[in-house]
C-alpha positions as CSV (number, residue, x, y, z in Angstrom):
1,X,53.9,-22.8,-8.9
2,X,54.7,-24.5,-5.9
3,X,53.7,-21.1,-3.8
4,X,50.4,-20.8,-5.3
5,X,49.3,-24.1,-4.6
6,X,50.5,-23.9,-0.8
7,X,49.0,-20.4,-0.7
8,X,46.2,-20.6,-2.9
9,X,44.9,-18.2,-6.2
10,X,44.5,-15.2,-4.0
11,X,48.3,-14.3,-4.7
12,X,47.3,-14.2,-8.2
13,X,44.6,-12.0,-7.8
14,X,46.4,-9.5,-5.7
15,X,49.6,-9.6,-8.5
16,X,47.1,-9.1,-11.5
17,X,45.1,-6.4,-9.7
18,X,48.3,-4.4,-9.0
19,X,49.5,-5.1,-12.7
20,X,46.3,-3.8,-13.8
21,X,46.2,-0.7,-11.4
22,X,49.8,0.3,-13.4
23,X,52.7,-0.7,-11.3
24,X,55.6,-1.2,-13.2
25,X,56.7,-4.5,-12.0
26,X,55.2,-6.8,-9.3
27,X,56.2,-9.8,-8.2
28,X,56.5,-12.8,-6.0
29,X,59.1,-14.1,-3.3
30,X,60.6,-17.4,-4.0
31,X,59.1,-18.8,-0.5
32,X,55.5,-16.9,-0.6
33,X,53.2,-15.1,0.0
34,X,55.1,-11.8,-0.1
35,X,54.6,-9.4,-3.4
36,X,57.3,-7.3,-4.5
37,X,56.6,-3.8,-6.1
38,X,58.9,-2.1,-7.7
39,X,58.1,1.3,-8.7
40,X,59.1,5.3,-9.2
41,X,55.9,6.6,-7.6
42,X,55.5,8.3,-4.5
43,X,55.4,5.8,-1.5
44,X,51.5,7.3,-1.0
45,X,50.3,6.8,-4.1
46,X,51.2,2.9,-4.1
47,X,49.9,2.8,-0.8
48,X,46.4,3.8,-1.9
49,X,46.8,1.6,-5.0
50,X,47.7,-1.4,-2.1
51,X,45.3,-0.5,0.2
52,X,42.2,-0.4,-2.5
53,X,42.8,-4.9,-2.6
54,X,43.6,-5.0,1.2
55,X,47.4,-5.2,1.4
56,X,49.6,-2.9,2.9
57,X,53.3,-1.7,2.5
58,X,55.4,-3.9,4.9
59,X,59.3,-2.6,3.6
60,X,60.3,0.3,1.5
61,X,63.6,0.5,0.4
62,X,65.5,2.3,-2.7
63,X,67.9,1.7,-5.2
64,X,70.8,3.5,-7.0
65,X,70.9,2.0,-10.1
66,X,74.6,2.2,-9.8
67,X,75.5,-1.5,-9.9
68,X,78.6,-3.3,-7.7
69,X,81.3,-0.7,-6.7
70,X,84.9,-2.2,-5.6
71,X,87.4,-0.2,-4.1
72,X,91.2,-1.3,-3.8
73,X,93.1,0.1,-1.4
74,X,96.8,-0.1,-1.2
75,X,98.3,-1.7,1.9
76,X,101.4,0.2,3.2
């Protein structure tokens, strides 16, 4: 809450309009104004989906859906 009123509606709009457009999950940062997508379709195809409200793609990254690995290894 605090976010939107230090950065205004707009962040709103841009978060419903991408909700709307089909993205499977979008969402704020903690600090503002950045929105995270998080999505299996092709980095293009978000792109025009971004670019059709006037935002861009800043970071694309990807995930394993592998969770925390530890590895022991013995000391000799």
């Amino acid at each position: 809450r605090a976010e939107v009123e230090h950065h205004g509606f707009e962040i709103y709009r841009y978060m419903a309009a991408l909700r709307n457009a089909g993205l499977e999950f979008v969402g704020m940062s903690s600090v503002g104004p950045a929105i995270a997508v998080i999505t299996d379709r092709p980095e293009e195809e978000v792109a025009t989906i971004l670019s059709s409200v006037g935002l861009q793609i800043a970071i694309v990254t990807g995930i394993d859906n592998e969770g925390l690995k530890i590895r022991v290894e013995e000391k000799v």
